[in-house]
C-alpha positions as CSV (number, residue, x, y, z in Angstrom):
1,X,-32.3,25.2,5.6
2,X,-35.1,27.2,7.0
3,X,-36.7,29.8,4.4
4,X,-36.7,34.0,5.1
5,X,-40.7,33.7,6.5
6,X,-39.2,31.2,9.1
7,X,-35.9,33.3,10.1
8,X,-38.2,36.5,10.7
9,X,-41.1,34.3,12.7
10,X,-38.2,33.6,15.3
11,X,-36.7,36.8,15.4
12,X,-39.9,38.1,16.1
13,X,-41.0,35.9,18.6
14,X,-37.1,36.4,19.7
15,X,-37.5,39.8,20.3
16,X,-41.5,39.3,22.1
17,X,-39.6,37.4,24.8
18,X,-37.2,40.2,25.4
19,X,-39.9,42.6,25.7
20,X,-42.1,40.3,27.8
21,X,-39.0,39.8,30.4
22,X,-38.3,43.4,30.6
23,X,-39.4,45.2,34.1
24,X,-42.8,47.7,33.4
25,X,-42.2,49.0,36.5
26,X,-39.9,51.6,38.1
27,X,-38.4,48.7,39.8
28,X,-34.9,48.7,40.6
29,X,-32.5,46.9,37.8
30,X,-29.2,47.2,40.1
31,X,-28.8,44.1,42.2
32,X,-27.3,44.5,46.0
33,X,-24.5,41.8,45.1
34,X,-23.5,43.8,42.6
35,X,-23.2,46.8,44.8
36,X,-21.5,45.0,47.5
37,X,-19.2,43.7,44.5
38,X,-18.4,47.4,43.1
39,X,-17.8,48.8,46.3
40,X,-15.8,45.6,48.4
41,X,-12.4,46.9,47.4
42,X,-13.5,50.0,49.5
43,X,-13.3,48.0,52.9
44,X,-9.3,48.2,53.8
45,X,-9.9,52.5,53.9
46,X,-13.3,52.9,55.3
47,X,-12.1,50.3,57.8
48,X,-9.0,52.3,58.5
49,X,-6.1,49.5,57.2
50,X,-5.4,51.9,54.1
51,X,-4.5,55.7,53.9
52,X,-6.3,56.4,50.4
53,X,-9.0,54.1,48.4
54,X,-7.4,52.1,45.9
55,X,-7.4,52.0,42.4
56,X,-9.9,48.8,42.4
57,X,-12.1,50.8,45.3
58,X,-12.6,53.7,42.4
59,X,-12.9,51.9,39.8
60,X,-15.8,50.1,41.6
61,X,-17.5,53.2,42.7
62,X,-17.4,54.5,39.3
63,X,-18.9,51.6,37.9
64,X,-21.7,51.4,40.8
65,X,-21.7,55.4,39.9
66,X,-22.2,54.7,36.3
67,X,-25.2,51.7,36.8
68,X,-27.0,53.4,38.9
69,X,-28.9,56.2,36.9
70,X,-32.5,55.9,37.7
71,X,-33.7,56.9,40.7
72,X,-34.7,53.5,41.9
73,X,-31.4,52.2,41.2
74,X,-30.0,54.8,43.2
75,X,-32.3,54.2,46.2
76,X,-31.6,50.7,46.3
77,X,-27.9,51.2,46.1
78,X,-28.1,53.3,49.0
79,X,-30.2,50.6,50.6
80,X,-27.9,48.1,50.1
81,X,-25.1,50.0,51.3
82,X,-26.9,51.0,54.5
83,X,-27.5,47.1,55.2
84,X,-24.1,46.4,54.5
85,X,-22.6,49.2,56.6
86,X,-24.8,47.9,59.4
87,X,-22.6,44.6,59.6
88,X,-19.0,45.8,59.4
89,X,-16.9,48.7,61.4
90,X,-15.9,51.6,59.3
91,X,-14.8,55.1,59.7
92,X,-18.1,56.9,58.3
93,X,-15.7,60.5,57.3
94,X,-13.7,58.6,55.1
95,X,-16.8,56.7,53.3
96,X,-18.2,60.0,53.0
97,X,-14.6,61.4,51.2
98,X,-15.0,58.2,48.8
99,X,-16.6,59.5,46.1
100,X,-14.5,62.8,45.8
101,X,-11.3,61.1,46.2
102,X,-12.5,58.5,43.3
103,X,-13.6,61.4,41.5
104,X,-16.6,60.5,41.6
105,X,-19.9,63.1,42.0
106,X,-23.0,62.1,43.7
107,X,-26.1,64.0,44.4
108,X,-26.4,63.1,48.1
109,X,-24.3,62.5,51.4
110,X,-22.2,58.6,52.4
111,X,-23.9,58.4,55.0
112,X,-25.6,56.0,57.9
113,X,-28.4,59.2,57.9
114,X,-28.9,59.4,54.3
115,X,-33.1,59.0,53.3
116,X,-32.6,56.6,50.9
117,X,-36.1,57.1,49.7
118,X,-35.1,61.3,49.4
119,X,-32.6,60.0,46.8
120,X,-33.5,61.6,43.3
């Protein structure tokens, strides 16, 4: 059985691993397959096949809502979703409507003219 010296040597060196792995920079922590993930349910109404975003659609734009906090992560969001929206045909009103009909509030405009790098 290790002794209490030994336990608090690995927690310590436990918990200088954390802090050496975590970002020093202002660098984004929000991953683009995790925004493509939040916001896939979105396709069937911002490709016109639906009448209203669904319950899975809002749920994923609150969660992508609720990860992306920093400014970063909100520019890279808004990065990613300007690359995706590049490859697919959508209806760019109704993305725009997204967030209010989710219920949803965001501090700048869905859509393809958004600065991404404006985004506070």
């Amino acid at each position: 059985m290790m002794n209490t010296s030994t336990i608090w040597k690995v927690l310590v060196f436990a918990l200088a691993l954390q802090v050496a792995a975590m970002p020093m920079n202002a660098e984004a922590a929000i991953s683009c397959s995790t925004v493509i993930s939040d916001l896939f349910p979105c396709l069937s109404y911002v490709s016109g096949s639906a009448a209203n975003p669904t319950g899975a659609c809002c749920n994923g734009v609150k969660a992508l809502n609720a990860a992306a906090q920093t400014t970063p992560d909100k520019q890279a969001a808004c990065k990613c979703i300007k690359s995706a929206a590049a490859s697919y045909k959508y209806n760019s009103a109704k993305a725009g409507k997204i967030p209010g009909l989710c219920g949803v509030s965001i501090s700048f405009p869905i859509s393809a003219s958004t600065n991404c790098n404006s985004i506070t």
